[in-house]
C-alpha positions, 0 to 999 in steps of 0.5 A, a space after each residue: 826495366 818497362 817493357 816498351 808499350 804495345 801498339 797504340 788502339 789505332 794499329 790494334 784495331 787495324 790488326 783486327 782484320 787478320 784473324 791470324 794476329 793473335 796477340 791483337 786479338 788477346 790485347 783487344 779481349 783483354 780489355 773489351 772482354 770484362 766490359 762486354 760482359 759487364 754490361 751484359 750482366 747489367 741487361 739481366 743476363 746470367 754469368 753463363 749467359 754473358 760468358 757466350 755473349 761476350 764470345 758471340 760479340 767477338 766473333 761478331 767483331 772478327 766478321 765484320 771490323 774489316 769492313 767496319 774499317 772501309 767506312 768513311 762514317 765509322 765513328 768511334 770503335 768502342 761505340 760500335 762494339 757497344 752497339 754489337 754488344 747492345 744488339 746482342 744482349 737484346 737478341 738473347 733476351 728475346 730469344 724464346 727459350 731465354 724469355 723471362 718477360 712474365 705472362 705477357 703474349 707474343 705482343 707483350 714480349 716484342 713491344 717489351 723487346 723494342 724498348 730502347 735502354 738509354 743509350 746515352 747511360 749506356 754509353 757512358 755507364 760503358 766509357 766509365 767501365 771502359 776507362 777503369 779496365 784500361 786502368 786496371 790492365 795499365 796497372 798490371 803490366 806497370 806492376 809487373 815492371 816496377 820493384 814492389 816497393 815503387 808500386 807500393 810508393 804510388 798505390 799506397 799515396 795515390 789510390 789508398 790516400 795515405 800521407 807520403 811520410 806515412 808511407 815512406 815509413 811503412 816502406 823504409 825508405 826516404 819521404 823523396 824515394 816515395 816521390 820518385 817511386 810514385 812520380 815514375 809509376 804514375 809517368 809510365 800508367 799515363 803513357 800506358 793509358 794515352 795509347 787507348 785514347 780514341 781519335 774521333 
């Protein structure tokens, strides 16, 4: 049996505030986590370095998603957490001891510092790696819930692209079997998906 879903992003991030909610937070890491750090690795920083600042972005989160929340002009959640995570990433760099900006002086290293990434191929270098970890964790908990060879029906049609008889085949069982075992994979991803839809 599917486990019933967890709560939709928009009571997740209502959680937030209570630092006690441990689930929230392990479902919002659990998700934002490999971005943030993803995106960190893209600004030049080393797997070491973007382990802390992906904890250096949460606690930034935790200390202030309450008042975040208060805002009438919040915006979007994850282009907040992207502008933490942003402003993070570039206070690192320009750190002293971190700095690998060449022989340039002082001058150099701040004009350097204040040069904006794109932010528009940020975001949306963001989003896209936002939408595939919320694929990626639908998927495992969808896995996790279905027989093997319902997962099977859907992941060897849908993402390896192998033709339904061929499959049925592989697996044993009838071309109609392949269809319903894909259709409710697919049905319950869709479900599992929708709950990170942002309202604006």
């Amino acid at each position: 049996m599917i486990p019933s879903p967890p709560d939709t992003r928009a009571s997740l991030i209502l959680r937030l505030p209570d630092a006690a909610d441990a689930a929230a937070w392990d479902e919002l890491v659990a998700i934002y986590g490999p971005l943030v750090f993803r995106m960190a690795l893209r600004q030049g920083l080393q797997a070491a370095d973007a382990d802390d600042l992906v904890q250096n972005v949460f606690a930034a989160i935790a200390r202030s998603v309450a008042e975040w929340l208060e805002r009438p002009d919040r915006g979007k959640f994850r282009a907040w957490l992207l502008r933490i995570a942003r402003n993070a990433a570039v206070n690192f760099l320009t750190r002293r001891g971190h700095r690998s900006l060449g022989t340039g002086d002082d001058k150099v290293a701040q004009m350097l510092s204040e040069v904006p990434a794109p932010e528009s191929q940020l975001s949306s270098e963001f989003d896209l790696e936002y939408r595939r970890e919320v694929f990626r964790w639908a998927a495992e908990q969808v896995r996790d819930a279905v027989a093997d060879t319902t997962w099977q029906a859907f992941w060897l049609t849908q993402m390896e692209n192998l033709p339904i008889a061929e499959v049925a085949e592989r697996l044993g069982i009838s071309v109609g079997n392949v269809y319903i075992g894909r259709s409710r994979v697919m049905t319950r991803l869709k479900e599992l998906v929708k709950q990170f839809e942002e309202v604006e």
